[in-house]
N, C-alpha and C positions, 0 to 999 in steps of 0.2 A: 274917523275910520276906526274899527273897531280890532283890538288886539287879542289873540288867543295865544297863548305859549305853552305846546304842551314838553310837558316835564319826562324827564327819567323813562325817555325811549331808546329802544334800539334803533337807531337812526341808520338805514342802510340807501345809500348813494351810490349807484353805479358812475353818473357823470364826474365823481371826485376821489372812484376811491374809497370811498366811506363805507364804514361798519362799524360803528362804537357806542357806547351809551352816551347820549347829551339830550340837549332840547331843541324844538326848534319853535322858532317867533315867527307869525303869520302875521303881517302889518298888512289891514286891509285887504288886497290883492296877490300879494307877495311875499316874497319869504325875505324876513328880515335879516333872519341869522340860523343857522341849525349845524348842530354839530357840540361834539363836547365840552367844547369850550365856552358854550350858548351856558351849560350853567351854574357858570361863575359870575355871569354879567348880572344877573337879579330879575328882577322881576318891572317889568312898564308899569307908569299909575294907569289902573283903571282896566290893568287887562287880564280877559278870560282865564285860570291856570284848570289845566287840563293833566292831572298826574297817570300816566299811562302803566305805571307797574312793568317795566320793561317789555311791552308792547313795540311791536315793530312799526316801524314808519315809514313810508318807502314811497316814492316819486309815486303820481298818478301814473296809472296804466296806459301808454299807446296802443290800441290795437289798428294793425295797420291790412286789417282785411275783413271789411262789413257787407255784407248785405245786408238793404234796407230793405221791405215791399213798398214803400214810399216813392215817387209816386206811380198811381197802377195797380199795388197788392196792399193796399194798407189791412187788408184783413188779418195778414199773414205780422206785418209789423211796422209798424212808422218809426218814425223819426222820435216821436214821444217817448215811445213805449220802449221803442231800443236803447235809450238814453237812462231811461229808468232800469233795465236790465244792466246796463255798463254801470253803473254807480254804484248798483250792489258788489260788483265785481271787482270795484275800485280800478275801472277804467274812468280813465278821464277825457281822454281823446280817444275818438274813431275817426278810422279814414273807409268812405261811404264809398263800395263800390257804385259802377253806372250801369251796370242789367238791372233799370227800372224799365218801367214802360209812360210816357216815352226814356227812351234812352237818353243819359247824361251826357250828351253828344255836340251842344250848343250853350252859350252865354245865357239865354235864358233858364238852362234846366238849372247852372249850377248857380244860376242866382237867385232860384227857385229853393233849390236845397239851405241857401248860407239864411235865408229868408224864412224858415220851417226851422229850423235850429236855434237863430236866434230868440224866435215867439214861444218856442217847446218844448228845447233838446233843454236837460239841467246838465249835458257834459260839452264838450267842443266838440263841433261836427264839421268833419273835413271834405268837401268832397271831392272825389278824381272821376276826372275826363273819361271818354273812351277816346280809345287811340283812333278804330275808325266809326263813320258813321253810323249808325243803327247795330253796331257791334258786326259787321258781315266782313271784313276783313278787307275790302277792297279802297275807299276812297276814303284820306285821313281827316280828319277834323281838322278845327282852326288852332292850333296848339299856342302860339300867341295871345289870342285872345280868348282862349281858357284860361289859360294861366294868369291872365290881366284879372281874370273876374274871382278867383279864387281857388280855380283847380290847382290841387297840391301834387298832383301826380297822372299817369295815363295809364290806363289801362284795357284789356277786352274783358272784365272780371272772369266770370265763366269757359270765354271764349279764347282759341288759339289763333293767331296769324300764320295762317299757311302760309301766304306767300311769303317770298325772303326778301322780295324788293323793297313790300311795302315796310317793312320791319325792319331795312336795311333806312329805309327814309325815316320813320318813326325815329328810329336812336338817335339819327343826324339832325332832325328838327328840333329833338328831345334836348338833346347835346348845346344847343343854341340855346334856347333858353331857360337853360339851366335846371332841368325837370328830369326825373327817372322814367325810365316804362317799366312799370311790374307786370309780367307776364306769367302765366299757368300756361304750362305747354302739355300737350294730349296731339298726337297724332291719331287725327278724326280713323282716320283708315284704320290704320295698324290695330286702334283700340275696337273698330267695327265694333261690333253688337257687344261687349263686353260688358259686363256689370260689376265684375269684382274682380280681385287680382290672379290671377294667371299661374295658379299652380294644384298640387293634390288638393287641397280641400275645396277649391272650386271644383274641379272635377268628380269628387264624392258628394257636393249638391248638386250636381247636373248644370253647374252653369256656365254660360260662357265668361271667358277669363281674360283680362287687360296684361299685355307683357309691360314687364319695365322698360321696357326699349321703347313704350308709346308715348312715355316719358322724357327717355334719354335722350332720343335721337332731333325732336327738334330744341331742345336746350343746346346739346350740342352746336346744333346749326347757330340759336342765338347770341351764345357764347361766340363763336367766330364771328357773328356781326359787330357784336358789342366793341372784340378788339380793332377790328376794321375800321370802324365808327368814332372809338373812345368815347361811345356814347354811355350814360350811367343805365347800366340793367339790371332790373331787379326780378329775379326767378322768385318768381310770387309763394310758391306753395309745393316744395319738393318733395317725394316721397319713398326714393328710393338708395342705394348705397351706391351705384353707378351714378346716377346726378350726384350726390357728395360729393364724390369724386372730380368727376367733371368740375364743378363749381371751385376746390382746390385748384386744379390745372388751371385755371382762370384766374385765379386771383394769383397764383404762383408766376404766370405772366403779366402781368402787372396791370389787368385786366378793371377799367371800373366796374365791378358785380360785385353784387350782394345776395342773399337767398334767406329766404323765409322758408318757417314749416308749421305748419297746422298743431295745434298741441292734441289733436285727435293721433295722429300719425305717431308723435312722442309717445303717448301712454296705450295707446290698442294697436291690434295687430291682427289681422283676417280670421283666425280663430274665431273673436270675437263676434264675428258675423252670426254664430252658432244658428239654430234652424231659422235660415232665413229673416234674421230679424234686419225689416228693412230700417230703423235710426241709424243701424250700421254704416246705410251706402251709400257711400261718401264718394269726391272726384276730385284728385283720383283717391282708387280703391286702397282702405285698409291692405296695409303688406305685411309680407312675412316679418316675423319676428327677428329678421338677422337685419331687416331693414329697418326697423324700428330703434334698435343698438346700432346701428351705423349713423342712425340719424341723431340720436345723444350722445353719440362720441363726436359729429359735426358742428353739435352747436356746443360743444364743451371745449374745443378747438378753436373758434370760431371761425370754422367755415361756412358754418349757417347762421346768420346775424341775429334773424329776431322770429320772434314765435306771435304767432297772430291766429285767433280764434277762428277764424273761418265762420263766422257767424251766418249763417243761413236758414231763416225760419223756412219752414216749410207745414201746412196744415195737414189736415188727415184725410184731407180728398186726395191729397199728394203724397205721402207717407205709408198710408194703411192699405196698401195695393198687392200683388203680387210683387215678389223681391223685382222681376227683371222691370216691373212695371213702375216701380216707385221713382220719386222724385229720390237725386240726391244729395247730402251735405247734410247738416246738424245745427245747431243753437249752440253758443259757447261763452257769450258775453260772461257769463255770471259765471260759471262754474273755470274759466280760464285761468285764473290766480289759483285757485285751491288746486286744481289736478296737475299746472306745472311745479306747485311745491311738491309734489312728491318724486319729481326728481332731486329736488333739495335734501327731505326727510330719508330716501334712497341711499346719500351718496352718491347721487351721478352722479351731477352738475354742483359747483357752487353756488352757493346762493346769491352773490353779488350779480354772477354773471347771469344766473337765470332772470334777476330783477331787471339788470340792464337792456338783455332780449328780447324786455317787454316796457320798455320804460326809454331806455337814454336814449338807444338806439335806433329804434325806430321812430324815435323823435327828431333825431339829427340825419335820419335817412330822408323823412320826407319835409324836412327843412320846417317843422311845427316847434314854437314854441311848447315848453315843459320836458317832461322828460329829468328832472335835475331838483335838488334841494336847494343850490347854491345861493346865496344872496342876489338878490333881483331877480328872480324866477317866479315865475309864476307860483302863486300858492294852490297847484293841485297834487293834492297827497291823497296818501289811502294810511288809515292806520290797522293793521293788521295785528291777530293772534293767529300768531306762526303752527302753533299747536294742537287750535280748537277743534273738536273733531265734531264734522255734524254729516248729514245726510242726505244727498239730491230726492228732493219731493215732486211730483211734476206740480203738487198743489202750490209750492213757495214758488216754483217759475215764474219771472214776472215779464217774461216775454210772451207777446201774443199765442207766439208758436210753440208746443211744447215737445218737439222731438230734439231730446238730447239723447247724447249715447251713453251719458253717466247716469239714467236714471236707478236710484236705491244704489247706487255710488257711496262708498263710504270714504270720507276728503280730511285731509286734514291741513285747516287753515283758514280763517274764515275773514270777513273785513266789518270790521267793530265801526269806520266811519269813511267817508268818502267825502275830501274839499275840492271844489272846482273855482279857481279866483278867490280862496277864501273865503267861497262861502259853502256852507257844508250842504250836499246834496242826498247823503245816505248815512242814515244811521243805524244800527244794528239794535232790533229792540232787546232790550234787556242787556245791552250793551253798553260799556264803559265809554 
């Protein structure tokens, strides 16, 4: 097996704590040793040395909220092509939502997905259940025998559970064997015809507007199941300073929840919409700006655990519409490391913890190996310049789809190499 040792990095670990200059030893698969102390010990006969210049190193990326067009839209994005985007981004693991067509809703789709991943994907492809069948909210899937075939988790991705029974059964099934539900909650009603959020500046575009209570109000509701239940819930994609909150209440009761947030919702805010530009409309909608600073005082707290790109291709039969008419959500695989460091480069956030929000944590939430440098971990790393300053091109996109909302984004932070099992799947050309 083949040994790489890269030298004289900033080695940052969220699973241990770690920030310091050392090296780390990649045996094979695995990580042999990393950390400051790694180099004192020498050097292996016969292996790779890799001198980083103080170049950052940091756990592969979890993102723990994918849309695939696989199977059904492959035009939009596969399983290939989404893997080739996560690598640039120095994601190493995705967790695959199930709004495909058909839907991820039986043992065959998910053995379907783990079987397209392994022939294609160069990162780890995770996939999650739907909670119920064909995504319609009424009759639950086989959650046992998801979970036997590979499903790491259940979800509606897109989709909310009106009712409270069946979401009251979901957390109790869930709770058995041992699985989370990640939910995006939207009250269908309350959000009616909405396309964007719910204040003056939708009303100076004439549009109709999403309150935050279409948000609050069935989170709410699941948070009381959750405690009911003591079943693990996981509030997939929050976007307001009332869920914050809410989700504090929650865990202050001693509540099993966790909450995610989109890194769209982190770095933009409905301004951003400016004339109708639909890459903006997103679900839910871009919010005001006091909710975008409640939502980085959240995950700097940690009452919002981990940041997940919301990756959702979408083409330009779907995109290039009239605003009310467009499909919504964004691309985010690539550009998700670079635009969360600028809460780093900011001063919001620490850097440890923003790494870990996308790295430990969302590794140990959906029970996937990585996430961690520690010895016997898997060898998937990203080695990063924390610094580099470059420029979203929709030409470099290497995802099918090219609506991002960063595009001519000026970033700073770029990923020089991408290891999945130690073996390297991106490399940054013209790169160290």
């Amino acid at each position: 097996m083949s040994i790489t040792v890269f030298t004289h990095a900033r080695i940052i670990d969220p699973s241990r704590g770690m920030d310091e200059i050392g090296a780390v030893i990649v045996d094979g698969g695995t990580i042999a040793a990393a950390g400051e102390s790694v180099l004192n010990q020498g050097t292996p006969d016969g292996a790779k040395v890799v001198h980083c210049h103080g170049k950052a190193i940091i756990p592969g990326l979890v993102d723990g909220r994918v849309f695939v067009g696989e199977p059904g839209a492959e035009h939009r994005e596969t399983i290939a092509s989404a893997s080739v985007a996560a690598a640039a981004g120095g994601v190493t693991s995705i967790v695959m939502m199930p709004d495909t067509n058909p839907v991820i809703d039986d043992v065959a789709l998910v053995e379907f997905v783990l079987r397209a991943a392994r022939d294609t994907a160069s990162v780890n492809v995770y996939p999650a259940a739907a909670v119920t069948k064909g995504l319609q909210g009424r009759e639950m899937t086989e959650f046992g025998l998801l979970r036997e075939a590979g499903a790491v988790a259940f979800t509606e991705g897109r989709h909310t559970i009106a009712n409270a029974l069946v979401m009251r059964r979901a957390l109790t099934y869930a709770r058995d064997f041992g699985a989370v539900i990640a939910h995006e909650t939207q009250d269908a009603d309350l959000a009616g015809s909405g396309v964007m959020n719910e204040g003056l500046y939708a009303s100076w575009l004439g549009l109709s507007g999403i309150p935050r209570e279409a948000e609050a109000i069935p989170l709410e509701r699941d948070l009381m199941l959750a405690r009911l239940t003591r079943g693990a819930y996981h509030a997939a994609k929050i976007s307001t300073a009332m869920s914050a909150q809410a989700i504090a209440r929650a865990k202050a009761d001693g509540a099993n929840v966790t909450a995610g947030v989109s890194i769209n919702h982190l770095a933009l805010n409905d301004n951003d919409v400016g004339e109708y530009r639909t890459f903006f409309k997103l679900s839910p909608p871009l919010r005001a700006e006091e909710d975008r600073i409640a939502a980085i005082e959240a995950l700097r707290e940690g009452v919002i655990d981990i940041i997940v790109s919301s990756h959702d291709p979408q083409d330009v039969d779907t995109k290039r519409l009239p605003f009310a008419d467009a499909a919504d959500d964004a691309i985010g695989l690539e550009t998700l490391l670079a635009v969360a460091l600028r809460l780093h480069h900011n001063g919001d956030v620490p850097l440890i913890r923003l790494i870990g929000a996308m790295s430990t944590t969302p590794a140990r939430l959906f029970g996937l190996p990585g996430g961690s440098l520690a010895q016997g971990a898997p060898a998937d790393l990203a080695v990063i310049d924390l610094d580099a300053p470059w420029v979203v091109r929709e030409a470099d996109i290497r995802s099918r789809s090219k609506n991002t909302c960063f595009e001519s984004a000026r970033l700073q932070g770029k990923v020089l190499q991408t290891m999945v099992g130690g073996r390297t799947v991106f490399e940054e050309r013209g790169g160290e």
